[in-house]
N, CA, C and O atoms as a Tripos MOL2 file, in Angstrom:
@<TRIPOS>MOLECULE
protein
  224   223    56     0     0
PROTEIN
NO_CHARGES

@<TRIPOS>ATOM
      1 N         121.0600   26.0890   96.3090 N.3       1 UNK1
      2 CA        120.3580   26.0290   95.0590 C.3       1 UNK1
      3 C         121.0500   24.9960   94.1810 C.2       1 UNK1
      4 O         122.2580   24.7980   94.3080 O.2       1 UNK1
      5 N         120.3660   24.3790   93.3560 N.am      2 UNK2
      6 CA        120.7600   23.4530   92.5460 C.3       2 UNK2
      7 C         120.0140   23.6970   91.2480 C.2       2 UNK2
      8 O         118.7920   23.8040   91.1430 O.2       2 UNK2
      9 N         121.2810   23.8020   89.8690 N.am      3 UNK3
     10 CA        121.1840   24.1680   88.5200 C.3       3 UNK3
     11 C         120.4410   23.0440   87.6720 C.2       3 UNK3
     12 O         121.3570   22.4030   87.1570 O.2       3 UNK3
     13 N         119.6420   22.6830   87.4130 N.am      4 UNK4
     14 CA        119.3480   21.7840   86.2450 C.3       4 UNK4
     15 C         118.8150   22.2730   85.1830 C.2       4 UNK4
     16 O         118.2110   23.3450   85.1670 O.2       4 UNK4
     17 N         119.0320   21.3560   83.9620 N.am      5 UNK5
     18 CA        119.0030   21.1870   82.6840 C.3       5 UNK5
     19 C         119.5960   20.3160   82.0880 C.2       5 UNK5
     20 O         120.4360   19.5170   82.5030 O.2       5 UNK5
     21 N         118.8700   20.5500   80.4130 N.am      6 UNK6
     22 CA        118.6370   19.1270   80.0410 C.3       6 UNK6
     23 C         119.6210   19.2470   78.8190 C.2       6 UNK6
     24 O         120.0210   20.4090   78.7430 O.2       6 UNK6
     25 N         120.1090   18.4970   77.9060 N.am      7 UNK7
     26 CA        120.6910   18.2680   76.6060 C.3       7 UNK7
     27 C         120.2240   17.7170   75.4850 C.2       7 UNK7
     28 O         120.8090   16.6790   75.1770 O.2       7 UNK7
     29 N         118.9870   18.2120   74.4520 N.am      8 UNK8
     30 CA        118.2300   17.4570   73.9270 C.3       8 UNK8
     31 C         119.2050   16.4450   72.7890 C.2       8 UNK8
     32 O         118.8320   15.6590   71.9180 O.2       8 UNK8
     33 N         120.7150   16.8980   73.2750 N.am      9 UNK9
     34 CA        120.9000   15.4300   71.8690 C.3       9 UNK9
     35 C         121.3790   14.3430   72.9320 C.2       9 UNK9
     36 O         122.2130   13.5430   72.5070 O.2       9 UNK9
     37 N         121.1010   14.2490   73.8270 N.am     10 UNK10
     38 CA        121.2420   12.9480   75.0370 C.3      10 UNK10
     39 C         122.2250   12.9670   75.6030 C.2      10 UNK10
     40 O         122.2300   12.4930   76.7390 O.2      10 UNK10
     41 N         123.1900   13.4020   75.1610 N.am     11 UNK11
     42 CA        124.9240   13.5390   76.1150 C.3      11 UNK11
     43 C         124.6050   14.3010   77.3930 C.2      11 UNK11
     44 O         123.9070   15.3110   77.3040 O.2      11 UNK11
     45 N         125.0200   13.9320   78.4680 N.am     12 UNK12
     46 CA        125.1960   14.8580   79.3670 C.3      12 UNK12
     47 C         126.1840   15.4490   79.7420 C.2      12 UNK12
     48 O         126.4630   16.1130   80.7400 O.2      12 UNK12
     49 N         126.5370   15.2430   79.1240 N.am     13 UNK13
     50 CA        128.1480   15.9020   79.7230 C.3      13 UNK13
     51 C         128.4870   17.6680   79.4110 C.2      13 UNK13
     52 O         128.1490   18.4550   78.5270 O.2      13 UNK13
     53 N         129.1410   17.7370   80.3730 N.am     14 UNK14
     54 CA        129.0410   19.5240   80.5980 C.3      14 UNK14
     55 C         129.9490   20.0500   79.4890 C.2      14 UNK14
     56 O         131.1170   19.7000   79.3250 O.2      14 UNK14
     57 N         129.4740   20.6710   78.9670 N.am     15 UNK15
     58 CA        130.2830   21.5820   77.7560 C.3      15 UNK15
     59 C         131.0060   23.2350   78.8800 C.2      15 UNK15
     60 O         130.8090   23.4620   80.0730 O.2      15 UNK15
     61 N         131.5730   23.8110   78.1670 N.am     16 UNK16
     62 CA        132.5350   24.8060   78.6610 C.3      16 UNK16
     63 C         131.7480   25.6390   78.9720 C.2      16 UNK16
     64 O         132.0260   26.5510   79.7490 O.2      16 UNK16
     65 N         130.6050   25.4790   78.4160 N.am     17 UNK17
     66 CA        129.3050   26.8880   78.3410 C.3      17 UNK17
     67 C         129.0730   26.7740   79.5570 C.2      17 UNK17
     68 O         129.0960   27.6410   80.4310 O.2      17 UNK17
     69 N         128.7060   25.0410   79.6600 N.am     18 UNK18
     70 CA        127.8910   24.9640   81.2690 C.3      18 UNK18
     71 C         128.4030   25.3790   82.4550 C.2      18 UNK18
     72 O         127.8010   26.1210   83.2320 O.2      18 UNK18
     73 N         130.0530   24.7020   82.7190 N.am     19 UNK19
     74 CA        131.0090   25.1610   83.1480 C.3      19 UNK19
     75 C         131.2250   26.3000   83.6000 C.2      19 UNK19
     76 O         131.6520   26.5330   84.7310 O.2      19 UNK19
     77 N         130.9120   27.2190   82.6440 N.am     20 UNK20
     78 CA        131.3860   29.0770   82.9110 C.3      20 UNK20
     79 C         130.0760   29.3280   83.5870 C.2      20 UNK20
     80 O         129.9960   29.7330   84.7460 O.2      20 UNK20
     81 N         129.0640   29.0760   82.8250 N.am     21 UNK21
     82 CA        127.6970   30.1480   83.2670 C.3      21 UNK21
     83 C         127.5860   29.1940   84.5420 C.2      21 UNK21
     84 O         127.3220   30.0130   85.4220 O.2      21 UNK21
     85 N         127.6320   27.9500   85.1570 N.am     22 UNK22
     86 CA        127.6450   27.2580   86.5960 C.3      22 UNK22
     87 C         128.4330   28.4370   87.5040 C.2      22 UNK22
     88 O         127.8720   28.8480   88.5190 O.2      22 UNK22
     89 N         129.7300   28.9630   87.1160 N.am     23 UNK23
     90 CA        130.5120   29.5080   88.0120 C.3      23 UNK23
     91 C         130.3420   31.1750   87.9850 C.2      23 UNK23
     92 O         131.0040   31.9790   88.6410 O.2      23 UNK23
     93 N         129.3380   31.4420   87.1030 N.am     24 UNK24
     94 CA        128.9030   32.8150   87.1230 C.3      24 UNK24
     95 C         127.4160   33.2080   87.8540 C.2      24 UNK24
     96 O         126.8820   34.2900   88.0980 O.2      24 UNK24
     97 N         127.0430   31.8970   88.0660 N.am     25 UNK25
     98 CA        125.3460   32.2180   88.2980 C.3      25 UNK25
     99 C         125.7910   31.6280   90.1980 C.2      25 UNK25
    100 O         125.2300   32.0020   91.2280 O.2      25 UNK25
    101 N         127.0380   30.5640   90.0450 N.am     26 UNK26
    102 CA        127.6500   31.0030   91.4340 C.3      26 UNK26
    103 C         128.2000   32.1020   92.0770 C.2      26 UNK26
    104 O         128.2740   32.2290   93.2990 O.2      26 UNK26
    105 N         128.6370   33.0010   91.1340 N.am     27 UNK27
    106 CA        129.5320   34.0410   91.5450 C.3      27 UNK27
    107 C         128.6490   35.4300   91.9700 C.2      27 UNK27
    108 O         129.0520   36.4380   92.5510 O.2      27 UNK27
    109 N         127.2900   35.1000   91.4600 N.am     28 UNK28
    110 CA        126.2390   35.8970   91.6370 C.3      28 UNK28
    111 C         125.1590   35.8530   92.7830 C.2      28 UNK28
    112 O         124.4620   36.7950   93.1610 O.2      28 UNK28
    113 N         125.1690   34.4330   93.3020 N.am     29 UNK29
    114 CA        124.7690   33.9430   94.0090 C.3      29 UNK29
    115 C         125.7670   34.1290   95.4710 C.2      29 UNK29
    116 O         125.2620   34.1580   96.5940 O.2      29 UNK29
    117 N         126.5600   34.1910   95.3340 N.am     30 UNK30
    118 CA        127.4610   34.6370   96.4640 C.3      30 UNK30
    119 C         127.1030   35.9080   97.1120 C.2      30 UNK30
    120 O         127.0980   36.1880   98.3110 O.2      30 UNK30
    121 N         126.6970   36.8840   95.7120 N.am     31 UNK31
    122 CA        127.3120   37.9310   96.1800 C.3      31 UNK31
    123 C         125.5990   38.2180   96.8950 C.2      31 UNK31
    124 O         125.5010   39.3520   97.3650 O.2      31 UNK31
    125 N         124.5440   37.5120   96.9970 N.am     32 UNK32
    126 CA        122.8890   37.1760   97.6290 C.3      32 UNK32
    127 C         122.7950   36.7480   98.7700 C.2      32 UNK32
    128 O         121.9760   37.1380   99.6020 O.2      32 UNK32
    129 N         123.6030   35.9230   98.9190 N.am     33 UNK33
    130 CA        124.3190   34.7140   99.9270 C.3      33 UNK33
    131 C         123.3840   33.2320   99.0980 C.2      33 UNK33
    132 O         123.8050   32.1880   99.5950 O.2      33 UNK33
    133 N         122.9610   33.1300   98.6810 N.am     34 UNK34
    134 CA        122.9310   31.9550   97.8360 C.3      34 UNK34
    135 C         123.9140   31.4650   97.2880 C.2      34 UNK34
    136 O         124.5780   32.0620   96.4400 O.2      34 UNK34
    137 N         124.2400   29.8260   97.8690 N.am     35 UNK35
    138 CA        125.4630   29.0580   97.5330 C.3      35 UNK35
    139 C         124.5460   27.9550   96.4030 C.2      35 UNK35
    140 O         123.4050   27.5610   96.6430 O.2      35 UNK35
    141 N         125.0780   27.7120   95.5730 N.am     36 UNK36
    142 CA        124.9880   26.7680   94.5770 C.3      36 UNK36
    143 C         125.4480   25.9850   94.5040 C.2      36 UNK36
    144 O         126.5450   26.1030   93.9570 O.2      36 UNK36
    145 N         125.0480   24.5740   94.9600 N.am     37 UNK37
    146 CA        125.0980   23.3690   95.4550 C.3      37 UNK37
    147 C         125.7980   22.0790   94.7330 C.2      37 UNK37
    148 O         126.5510   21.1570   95.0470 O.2      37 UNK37
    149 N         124.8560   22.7310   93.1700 N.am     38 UNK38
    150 CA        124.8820   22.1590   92.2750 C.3      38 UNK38
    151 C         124.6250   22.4440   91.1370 C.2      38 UNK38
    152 O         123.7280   23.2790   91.0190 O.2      38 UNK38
    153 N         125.2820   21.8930   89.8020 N.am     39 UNK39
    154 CA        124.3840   21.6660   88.3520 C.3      39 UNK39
    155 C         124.6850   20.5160   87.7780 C.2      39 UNK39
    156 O         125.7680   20.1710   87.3050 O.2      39 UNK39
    157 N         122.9410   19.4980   87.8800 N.am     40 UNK40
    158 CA        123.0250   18.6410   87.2710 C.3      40 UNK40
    159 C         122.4200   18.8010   85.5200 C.2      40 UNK40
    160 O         121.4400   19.4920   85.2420 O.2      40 UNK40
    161 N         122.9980   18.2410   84.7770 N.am     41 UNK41
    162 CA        122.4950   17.9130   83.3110 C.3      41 UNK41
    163 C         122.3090   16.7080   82.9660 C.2      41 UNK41
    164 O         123.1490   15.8080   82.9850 O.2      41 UNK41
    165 N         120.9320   16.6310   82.5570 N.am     42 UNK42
    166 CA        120.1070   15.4320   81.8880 C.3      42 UNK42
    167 C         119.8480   15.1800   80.4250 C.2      42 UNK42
    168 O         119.4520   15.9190   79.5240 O.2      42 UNK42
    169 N         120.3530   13.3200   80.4880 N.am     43 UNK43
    170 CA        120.2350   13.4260   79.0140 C.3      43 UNK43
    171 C         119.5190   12.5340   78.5380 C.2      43 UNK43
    172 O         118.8370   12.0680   79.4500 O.2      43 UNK43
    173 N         119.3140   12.0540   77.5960 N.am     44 UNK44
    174 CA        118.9970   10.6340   77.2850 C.3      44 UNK44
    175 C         119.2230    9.3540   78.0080 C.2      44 UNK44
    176 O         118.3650    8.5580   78.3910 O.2      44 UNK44
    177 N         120.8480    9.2660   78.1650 N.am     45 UNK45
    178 CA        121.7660    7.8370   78.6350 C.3      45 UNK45
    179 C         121.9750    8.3150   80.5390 C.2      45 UNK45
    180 O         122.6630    7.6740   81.3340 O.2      45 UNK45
    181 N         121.2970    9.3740   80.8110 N.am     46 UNK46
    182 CA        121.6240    9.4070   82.7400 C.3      46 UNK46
    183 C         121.6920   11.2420   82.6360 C.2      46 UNK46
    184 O         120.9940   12.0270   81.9950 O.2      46 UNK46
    185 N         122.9740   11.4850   83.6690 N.am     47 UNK47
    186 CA        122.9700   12.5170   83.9620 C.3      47 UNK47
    187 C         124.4520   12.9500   84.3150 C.2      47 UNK47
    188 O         125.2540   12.0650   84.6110 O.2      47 UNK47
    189 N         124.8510   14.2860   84.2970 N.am     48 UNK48
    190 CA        126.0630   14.2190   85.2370 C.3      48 UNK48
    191 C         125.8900   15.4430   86.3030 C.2      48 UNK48
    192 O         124.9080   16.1800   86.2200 O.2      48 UNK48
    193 N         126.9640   15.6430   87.3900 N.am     49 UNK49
    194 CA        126.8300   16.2750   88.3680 C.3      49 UNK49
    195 C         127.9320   17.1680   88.0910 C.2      49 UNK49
    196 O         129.0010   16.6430   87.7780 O.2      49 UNK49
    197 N         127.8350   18.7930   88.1690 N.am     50 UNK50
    198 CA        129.5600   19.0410   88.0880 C.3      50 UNK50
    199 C         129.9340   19.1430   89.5680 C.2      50 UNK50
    200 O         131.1120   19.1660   89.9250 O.2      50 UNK50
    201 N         129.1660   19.1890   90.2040 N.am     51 UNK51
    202 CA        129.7550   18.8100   91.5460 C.3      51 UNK51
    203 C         130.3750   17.9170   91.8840 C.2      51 UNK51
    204 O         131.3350   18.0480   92.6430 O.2      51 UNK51
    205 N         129.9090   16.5590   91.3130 N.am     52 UNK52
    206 CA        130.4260   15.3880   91.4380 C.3      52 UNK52
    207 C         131.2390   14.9570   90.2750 C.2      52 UNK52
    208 O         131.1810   13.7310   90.1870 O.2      52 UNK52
    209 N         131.9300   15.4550   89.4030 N.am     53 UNK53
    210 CA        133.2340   15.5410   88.7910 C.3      53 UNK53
    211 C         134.0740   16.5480   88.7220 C.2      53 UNK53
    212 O         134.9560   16.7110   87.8790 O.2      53 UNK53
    213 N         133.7710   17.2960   89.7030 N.am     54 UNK54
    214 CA        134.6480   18.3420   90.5170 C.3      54 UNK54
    215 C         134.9360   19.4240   89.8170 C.2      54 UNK54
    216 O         136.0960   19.7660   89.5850 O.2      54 UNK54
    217 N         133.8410   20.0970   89.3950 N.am     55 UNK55
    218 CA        133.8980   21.1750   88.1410 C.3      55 UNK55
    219 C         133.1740   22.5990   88.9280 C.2      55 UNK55
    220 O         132.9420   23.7170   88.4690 O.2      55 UNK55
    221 N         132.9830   22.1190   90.0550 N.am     56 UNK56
    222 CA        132.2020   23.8090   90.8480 C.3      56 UNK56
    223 C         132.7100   23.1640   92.2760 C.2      56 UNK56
    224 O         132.5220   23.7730   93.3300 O.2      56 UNK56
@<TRIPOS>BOND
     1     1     2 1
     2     2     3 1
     3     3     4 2
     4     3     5 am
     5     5     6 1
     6     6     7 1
     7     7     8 2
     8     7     9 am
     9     9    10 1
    10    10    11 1
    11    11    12 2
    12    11    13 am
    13    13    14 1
    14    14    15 1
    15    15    16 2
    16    15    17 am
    17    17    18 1
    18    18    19 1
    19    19    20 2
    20    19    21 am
    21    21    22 1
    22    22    23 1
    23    23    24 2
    24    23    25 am
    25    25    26 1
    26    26    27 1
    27    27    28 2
    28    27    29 am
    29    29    30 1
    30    30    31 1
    31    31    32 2
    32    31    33 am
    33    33    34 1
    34    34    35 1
    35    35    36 2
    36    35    37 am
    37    37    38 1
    38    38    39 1
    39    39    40 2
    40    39    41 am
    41    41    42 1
    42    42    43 1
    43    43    44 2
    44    43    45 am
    45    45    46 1
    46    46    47 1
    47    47    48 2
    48    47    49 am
    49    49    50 1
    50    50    51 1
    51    51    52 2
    52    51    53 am
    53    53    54 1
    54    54    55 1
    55    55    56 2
    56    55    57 am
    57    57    58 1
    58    58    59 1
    59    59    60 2
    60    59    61 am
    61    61    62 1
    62    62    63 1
    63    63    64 2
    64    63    65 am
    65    65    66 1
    66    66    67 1
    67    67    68 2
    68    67    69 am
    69    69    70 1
    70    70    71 1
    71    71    72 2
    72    71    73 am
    73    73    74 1
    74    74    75 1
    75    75    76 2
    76    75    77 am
    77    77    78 1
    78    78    79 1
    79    79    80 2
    80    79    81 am
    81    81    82 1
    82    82    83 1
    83    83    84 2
    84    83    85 am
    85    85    86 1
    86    86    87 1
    87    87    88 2
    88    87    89 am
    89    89    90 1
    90    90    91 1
    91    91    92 2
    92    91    93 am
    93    93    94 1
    94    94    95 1
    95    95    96 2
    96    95    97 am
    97    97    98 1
    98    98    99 1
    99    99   100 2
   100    99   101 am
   101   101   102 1
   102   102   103 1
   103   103   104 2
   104   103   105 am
   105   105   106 1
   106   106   107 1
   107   107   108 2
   108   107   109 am
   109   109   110 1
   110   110   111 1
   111   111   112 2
   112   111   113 am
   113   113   114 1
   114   114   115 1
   115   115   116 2
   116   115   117 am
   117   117   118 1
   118   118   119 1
   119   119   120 2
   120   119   121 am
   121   121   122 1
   122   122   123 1
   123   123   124 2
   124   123   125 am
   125   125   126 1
   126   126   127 1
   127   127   128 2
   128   127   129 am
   129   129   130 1
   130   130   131 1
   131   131   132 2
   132   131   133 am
   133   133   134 1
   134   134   135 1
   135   135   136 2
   136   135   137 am
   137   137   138 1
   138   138   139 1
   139   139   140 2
   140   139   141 am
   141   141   142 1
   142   142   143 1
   143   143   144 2
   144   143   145 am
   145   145   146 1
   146   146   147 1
   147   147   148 2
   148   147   149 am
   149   149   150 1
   150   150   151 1
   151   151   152 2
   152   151   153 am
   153   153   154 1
   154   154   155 1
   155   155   156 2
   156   155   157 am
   157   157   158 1
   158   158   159 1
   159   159   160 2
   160   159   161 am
   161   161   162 1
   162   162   163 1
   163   163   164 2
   164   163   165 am
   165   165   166 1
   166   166   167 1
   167   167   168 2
   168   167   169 am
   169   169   170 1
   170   170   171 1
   171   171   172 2
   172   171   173 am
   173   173   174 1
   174   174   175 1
   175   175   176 2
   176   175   177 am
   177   177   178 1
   178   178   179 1
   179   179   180 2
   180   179   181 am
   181   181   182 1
   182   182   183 1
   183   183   184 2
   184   183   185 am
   185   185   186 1
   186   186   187 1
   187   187   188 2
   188   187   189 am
   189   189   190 1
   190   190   191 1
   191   191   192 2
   192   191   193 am
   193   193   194 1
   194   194   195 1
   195   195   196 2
   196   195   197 am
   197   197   198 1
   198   198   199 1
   199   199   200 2
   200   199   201 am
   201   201   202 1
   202   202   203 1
   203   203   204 2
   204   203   205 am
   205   205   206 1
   206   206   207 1
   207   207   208 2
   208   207   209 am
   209   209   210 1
   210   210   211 1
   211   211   212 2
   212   211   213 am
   213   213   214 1
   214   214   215 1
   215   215   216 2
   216   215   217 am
   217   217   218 1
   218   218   219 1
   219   219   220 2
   220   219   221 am
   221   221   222 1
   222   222   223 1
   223   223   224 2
@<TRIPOS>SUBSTRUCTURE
     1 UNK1         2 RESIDUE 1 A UNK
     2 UNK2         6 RESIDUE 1 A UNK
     3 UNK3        10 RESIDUE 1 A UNK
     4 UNK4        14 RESIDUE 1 A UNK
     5 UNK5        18 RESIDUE 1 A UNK
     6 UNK6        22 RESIDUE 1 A UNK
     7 UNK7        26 RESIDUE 1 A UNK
     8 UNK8        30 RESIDUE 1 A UNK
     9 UNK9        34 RESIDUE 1 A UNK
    10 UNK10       38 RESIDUE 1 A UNK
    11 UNK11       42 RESIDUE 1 A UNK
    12 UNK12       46 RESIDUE 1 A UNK
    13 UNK13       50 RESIDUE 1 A UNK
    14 UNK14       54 RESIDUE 1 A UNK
    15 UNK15       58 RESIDUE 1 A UNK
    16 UNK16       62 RESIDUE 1 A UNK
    17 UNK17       66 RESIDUE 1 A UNK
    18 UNK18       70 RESIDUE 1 A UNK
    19 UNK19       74 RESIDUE 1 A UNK
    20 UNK20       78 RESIDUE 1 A UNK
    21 UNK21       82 RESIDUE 1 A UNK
    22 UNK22       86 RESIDUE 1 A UNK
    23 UNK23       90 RESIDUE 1 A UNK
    24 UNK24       94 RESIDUE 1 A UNK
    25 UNK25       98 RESIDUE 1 A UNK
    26 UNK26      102 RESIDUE 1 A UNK
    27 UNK27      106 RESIDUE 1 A UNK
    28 UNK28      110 RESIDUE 1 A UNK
    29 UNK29      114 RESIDUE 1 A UNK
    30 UNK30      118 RESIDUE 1 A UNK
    31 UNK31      122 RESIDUE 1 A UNK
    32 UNK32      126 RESIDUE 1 A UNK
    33 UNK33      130 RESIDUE 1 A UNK
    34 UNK34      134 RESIDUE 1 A UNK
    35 UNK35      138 RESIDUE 1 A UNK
    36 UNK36      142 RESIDUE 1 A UNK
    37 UNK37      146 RESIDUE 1 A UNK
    38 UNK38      150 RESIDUE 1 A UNK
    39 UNK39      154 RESIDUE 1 A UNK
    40 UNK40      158 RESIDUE 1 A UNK
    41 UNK41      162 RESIDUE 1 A UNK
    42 UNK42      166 RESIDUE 1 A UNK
    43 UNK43      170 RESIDUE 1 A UNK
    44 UNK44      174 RESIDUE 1 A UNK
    45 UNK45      178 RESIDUE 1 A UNK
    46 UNK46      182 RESIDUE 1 A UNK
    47 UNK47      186 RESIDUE 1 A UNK
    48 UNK48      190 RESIDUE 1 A UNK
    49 UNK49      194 RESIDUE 1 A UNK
    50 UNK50      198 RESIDUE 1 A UNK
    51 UNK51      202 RESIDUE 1 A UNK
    52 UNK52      206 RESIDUE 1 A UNK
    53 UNK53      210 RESIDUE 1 A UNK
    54 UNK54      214 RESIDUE 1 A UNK
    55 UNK55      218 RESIDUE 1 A UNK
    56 UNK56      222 RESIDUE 1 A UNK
């Protein structure tokens, strides 16, 4: 499974919120057997991956 959402003031960048609830909606998903792949956030200027800045 893969998390998306958006940031309506254009930053994408993951705040602590995203961070926690990414590793709780993983931790929930485990316990389903659903692995969570990912959460990307979209903004205005692109996107980021916390997968791909090593945050899950």
């Amino acid at each position: 499974m893969t998390v998306i959402h958006n940031h309506p003031s254009g930053d994408p960048s993951p705040s602590r919120a995203d961070i926690e609830i990414t590793r709780q909606i993983a931790a929930a998903g485990k316990g389903l057997g659903i692995a969570v792949h990912d959460h990307i956030i979209l903004g205005r200027d692109g996107h980021a991956s916390l997968r791909g800045q090593g945050l899950i």
